[in-house]
C-alpha positions in Angstrom: 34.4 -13.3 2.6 31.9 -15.0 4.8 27.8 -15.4 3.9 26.1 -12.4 6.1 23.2 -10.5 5.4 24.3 -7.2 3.2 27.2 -8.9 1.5 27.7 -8.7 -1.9 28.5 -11.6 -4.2 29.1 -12.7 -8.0 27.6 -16.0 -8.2 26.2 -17.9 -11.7 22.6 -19.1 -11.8 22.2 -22.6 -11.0 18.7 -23.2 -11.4 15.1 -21.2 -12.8 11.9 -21.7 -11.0 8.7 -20.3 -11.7 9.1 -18.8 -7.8 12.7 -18.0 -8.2 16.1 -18.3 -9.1 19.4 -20.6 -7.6 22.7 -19.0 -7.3 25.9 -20.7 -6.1 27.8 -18.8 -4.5 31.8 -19.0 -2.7 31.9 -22.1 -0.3 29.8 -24.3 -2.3 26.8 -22.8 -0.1 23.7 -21.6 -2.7 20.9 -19.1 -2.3 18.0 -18.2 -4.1 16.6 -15.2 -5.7 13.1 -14.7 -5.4 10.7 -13.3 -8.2 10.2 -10.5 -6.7 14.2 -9.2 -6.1 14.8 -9.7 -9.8 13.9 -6.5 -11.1 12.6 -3.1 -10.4 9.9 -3.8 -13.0 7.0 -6.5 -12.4 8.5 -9.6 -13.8 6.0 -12.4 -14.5 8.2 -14.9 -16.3 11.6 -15.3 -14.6 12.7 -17.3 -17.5 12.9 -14.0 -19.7 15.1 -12.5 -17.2 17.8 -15.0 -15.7 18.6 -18.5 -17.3 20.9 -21.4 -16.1 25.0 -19.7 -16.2 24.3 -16.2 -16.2 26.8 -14.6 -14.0 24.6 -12.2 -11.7 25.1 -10.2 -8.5 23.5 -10.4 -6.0 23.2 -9.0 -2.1 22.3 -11.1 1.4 18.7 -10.1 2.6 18.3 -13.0 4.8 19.5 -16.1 6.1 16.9 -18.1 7.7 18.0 -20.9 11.3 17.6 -23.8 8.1 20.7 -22.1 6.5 18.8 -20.9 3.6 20.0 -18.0 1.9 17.8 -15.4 0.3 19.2 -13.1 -2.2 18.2 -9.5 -4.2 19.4 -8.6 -7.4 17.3 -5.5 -7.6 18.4 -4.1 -4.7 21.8 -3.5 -6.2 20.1 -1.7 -9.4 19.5 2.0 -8.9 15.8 2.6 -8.2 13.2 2.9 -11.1 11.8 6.7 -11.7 8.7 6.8 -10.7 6.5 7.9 -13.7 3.1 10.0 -12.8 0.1 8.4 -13.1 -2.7 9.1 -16.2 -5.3 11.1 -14.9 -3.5 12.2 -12.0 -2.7 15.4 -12.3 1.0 16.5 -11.7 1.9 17.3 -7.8 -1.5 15.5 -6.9 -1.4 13.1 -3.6 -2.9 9.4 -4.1 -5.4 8.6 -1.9 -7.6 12.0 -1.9 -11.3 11.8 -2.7 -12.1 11.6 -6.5 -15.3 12.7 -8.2 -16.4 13.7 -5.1 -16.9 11.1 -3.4 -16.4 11.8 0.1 -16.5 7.8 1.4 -14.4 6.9 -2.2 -11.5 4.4 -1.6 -8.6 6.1 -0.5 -5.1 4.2 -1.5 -4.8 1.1 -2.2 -7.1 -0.1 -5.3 -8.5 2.4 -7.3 -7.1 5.5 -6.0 -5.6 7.7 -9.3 -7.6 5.7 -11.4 -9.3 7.9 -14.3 -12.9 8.1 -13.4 -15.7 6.1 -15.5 -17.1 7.3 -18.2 -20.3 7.8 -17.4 -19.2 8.6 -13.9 -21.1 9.9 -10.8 -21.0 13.4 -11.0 -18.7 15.9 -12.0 -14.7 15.7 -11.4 -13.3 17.8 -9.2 -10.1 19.3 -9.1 -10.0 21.3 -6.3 -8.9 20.0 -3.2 -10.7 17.4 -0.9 -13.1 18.6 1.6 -12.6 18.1 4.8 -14.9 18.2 7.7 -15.0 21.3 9.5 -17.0 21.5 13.3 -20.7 23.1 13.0 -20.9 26.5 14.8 -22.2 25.7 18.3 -25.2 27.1 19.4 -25.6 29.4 22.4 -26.7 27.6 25.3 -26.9 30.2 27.7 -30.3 29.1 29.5 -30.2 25.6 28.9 -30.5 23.4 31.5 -27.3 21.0 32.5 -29.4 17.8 31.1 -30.2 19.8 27.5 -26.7 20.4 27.2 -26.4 16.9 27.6 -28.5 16.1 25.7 -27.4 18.2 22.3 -24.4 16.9 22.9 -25.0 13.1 22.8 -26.8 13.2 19.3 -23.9 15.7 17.9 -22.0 12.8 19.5 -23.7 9.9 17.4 -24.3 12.1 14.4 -20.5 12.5 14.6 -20.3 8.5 15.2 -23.0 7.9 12.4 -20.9 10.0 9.8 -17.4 8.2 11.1 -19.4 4.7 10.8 -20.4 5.9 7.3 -17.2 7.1 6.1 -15.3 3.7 7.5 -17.7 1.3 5.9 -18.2 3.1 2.7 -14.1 1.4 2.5 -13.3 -1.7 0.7 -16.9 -3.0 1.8 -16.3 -2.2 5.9 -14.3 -4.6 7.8 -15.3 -3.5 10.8 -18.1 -4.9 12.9 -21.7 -2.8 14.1 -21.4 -0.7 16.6 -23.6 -3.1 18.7 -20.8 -5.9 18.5 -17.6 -3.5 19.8 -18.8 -4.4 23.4 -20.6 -1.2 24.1 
């Protein structure tokens, strides 16, 4: 059977790297597993996992102009249950606001973590608010430039709020308003 990505193949450990391990595989060609296709679970020692002569299998993910082979053995092992998170309760999304914080992280670090002790307020456990337009206010004698005007600082409150909400994030990331080429 010839080397293509998807393939399947029984092949015996050659070699254990801290990055990876070897595999020879048929035609005398070799490949290599990296850390992170050994297992399903974090593995931060690939020397308690694979060692030189184990008999492994392993699947093509990619083979790179050079000729190198990259291989997965976790992608032939049936995916790990996911188990819910403490302090999460069950059914709950990741990434909604916690302790009501509005401008909280969302994802990524520190979502679903438990909050503080100590924390900033009390937890809620209803669901996050979301912003919701203010009533407008009847402008049936206003002149065209009043309307105009109401509407350009609902527009930067609106802007102010957004601006707020986004930099409140994993420290900003995004530059003043006075910088975007306004």
């Amino acid at each position: 059977m010839a080397i293509e990505v998807g393939n399947v193949f029984e092949g015996r450990v050659t070699g254990v790297k801290p990055f990876g391990a070897f595999v020879a595989l048929p035609e005398g060609r070799v490949g290599m597993v990296h850390i992170s296709e050994v297992s399903n679970e974090f593995v931060q020692d690939i020397n308690t996992v694979l060692h030189d002569g184990d008999e492994v299998k392993v699947q093509v993910i990619n083979i790179a102009p050079d000729g190198k082979i990259a291989l997965s053995i976790k992608r032939l092992l049936p995916p790990a249950p996911r188990q819910p998170r403490e302090g999460r309760p069950a059914g709950s999304r990741p990434g909604g606001f916690r302790n009501g914080q509005e401008g909280g992280r969302s994802g990524g670090r520190g979502a679903g973590r438990a909050p503080r002790e100590g924390g900033r307020g009390p937890a809620r456990e209803a669901a996050p608010r979301v912003w919701q337009p203010k009533t407008p206010v009847r402008s049936d004698n206003l002149s065209f430039e009043d309307m105009m005007s109401r509407f350009k600082s609902q527009s930067e409150e609106k802007m102010a709020d957004l601006d707020h909400e986004t930099n409140n994030r994993r420290g900003g990331g995004y530059a003043p308003r006075s910088r975007r080429g306004r």
